[in-house]
N, C-alpha and C positions, 0 to 999 in steps of 0.2 A: 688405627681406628677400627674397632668390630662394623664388619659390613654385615655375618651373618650368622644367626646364634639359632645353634641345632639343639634343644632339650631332648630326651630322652636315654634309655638305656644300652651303653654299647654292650654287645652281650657277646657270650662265647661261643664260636659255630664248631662243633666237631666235628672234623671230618672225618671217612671212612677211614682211615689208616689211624684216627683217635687223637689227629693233633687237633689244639684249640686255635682259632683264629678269629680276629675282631671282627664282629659282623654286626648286625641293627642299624636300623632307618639311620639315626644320630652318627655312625661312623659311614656309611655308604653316601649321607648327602653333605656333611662337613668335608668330606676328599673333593666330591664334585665341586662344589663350591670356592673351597682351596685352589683347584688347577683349573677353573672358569678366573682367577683371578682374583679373586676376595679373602678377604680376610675372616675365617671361619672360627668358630667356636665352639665347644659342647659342655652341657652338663648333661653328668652321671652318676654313676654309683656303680662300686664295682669291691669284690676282694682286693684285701693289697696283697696277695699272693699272684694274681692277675694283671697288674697294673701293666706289665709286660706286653699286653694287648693294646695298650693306649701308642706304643711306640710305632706303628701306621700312621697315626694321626700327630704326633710329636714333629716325627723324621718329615714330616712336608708344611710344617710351622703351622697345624693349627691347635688352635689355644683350647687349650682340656683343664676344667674344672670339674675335680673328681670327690667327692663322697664315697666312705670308708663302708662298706657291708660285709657282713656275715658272710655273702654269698656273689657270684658273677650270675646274673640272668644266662643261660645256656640252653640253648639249642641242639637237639643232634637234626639233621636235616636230610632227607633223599629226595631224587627226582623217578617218575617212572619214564617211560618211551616218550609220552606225549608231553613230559615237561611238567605236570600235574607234581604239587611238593608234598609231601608227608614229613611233619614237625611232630616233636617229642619235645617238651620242655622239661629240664633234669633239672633246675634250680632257678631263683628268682632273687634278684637282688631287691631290697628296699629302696621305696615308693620315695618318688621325686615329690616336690612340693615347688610353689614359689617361693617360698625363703631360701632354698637352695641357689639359684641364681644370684652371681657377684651382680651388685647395685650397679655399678657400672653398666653391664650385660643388658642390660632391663632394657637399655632407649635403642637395640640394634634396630636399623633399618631391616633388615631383613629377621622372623623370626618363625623357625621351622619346628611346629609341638608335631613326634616324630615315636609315640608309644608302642613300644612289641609285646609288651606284655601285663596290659594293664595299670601301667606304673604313673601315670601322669594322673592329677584330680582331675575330674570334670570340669571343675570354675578355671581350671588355668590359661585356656584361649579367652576369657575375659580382662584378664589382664596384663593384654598386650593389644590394646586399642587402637597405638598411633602409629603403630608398622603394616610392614606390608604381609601378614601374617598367613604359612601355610600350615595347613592340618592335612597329615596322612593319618586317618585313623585305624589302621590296620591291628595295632596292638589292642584299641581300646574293642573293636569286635571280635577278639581271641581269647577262647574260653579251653578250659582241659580240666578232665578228673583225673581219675586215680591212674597210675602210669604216663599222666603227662602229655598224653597226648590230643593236640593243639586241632580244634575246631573253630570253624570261623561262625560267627553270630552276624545276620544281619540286622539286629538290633545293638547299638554300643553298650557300652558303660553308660547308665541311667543319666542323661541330660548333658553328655560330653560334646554331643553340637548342638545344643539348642543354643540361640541368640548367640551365636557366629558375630564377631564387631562384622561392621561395614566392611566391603571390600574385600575381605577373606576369600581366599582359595582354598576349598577343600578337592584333595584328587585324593583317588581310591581306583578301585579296579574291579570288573568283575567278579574274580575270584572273592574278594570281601564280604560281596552281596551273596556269595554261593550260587553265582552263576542263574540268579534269580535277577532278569529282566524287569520283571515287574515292580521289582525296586526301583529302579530307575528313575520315574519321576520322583517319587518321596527324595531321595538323597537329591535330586538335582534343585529342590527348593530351600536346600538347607545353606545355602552359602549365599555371597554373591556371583564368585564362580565357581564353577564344580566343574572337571574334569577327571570323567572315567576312562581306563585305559581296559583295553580287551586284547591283552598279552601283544601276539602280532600283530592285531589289527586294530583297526578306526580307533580313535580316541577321538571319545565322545564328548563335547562342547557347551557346557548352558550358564546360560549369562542369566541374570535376577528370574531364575527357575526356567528359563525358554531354551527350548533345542538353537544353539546358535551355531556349530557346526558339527564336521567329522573331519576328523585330521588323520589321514592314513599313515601307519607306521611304514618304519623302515626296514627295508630287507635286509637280515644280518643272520649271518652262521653261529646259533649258540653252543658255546661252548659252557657256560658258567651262567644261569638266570637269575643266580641268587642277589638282591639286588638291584636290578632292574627298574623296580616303580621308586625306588631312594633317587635313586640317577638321575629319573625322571621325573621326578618331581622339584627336588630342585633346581637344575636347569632349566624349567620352566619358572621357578622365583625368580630364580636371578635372571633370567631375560626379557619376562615378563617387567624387570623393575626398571630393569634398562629401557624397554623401548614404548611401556603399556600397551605393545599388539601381542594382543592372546594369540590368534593363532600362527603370528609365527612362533613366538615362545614354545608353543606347543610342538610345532615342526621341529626347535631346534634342540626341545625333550626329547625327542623319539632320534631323532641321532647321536644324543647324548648316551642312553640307554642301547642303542643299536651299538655301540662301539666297547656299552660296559661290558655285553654279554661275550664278547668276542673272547675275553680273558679269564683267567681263574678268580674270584672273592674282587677284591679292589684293584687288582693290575691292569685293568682295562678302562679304565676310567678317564674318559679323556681330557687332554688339556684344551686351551681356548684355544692355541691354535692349528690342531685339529680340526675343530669344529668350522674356524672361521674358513677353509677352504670352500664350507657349503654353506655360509650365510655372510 
């Protein structure tokens, strides 16, 4: 049985030495989800030149529904001294839709809309109503011209969280808002819960638009950040679904994330039992 169904595009990260490796919200929180225990899913779109990339997500049994494109969504990626990322987008696969999801797929209890690069409709978190439904919209406020190169908007794609179903989690991070505070309320009214994460510190808490907490992260040696709020975000669905206490879910996001960064891309991703030594 589908416990948890990640849409979005797994895309291609290049790295400095120019190999490709699977990266995007949809492969970073289908792993986590996978080694929390569940039985994970994705739909994509990708080159079948590329398909090769899906074997991450194969090799630890989650279930990959792929669409054939012209193209692999592709990343090159860098970090400076203080962790701050500069993206290049070199290619873009074709736009997911809801007819793209197996019928089957449609009733997960768990369902994670999970866009990098624009690729999801705006109507598509309407039609997953009776789950327990999260939206990182990080893709839907990433915009780029000519060379590719990926700026964040704190305004989305035109209407992609307006009327959020009931109950919906949206988490996002400062970085999406470009570090503009003064967003803060606006997005905290857009969900029922919202939880902003501020890389190291506090993640920030608000229930039907009210400040309800700050949940301090955890102290971890990065080694590898890319990824990080996928980790955390999901780990926070799936524990959130397990226990409906937000902030521990929240607490046991930031140790989930705290142990991704420790490793290179997905090696760091922990299992549940890991986790469960601290909850």
């Amino acid at each position: 049985m589908l416990d948890y169904l990640a849409i979005g595009h797994i895309s291609k990260d290049v790295m400095a030495d120019g190999r490709g490796v699977a990266g995007g919200t949809a492969t970073y929180s289908a792993l986590t989800a996978q080694r929390l225990g569940l039985q994970a899913a994705v739909v994509t779109y990708c080159a079948p030149e590329d398909e090769h990339l899906l074997a991450v997500l194969l090799d630890e049994g989650v279930w990959v529904h792929v669409k054939h494109s012209p193209a692999t969504t592709t990343f090159q990626n860098s970090y400076d001294e203080a962790g701050n990322r500069a993206q290049v987008l070199t290619a873009q696969a074709a736009s997911l839709s809801y007819d793209d999801v197996p019928e089957l797929w449609r009733a997960a209890p768990i369902v994670h809309l999970g866009p990098v690069a624009q690729e999801l409709p705006s109507d598509l978190p309407a039609m997953f109503p009776g789950c327990l439904l999260g939206v990182t919209p990080q893709g839907w406020m990433r915009s780029w011209g000519q060379g590719g190169r990926v700026t964040h908007s704190a305004w989305p794609v035109p209407n992609a969280l307006h009327d959020l179903p009931p109950g919906a989690l949206l988490i996002l991070s400062v970085e999406d808002l470009g570090h503009d505070e003064r967003l803060i309320d606006h997005y905290a009214g857009l969900a029922s819960v919202v939880v902003i994460t501020q890389g190291g510190g506090d993640a920030l808490v608000y229930v039907e638009g009210r400040h309800y907490s700050r949940v301090p992260a955890h102290q971890a040696q990065s080694v590898d950040p890319t990824g990080a709020g996928d980790v955390f975000a999901a780990a926070l669905m799936v524990r959130y679904s397990e226990t409906g206490d937000l902030l521990l879910a929240t607490r046991f996001a930031h140790a989930a994330a705290a142990h991704a960064i420790g490793g290179v891309g997905t090696s760091a991703i922990p299992a549940r039992e890991v986790l469960n030594s601290q909850f």
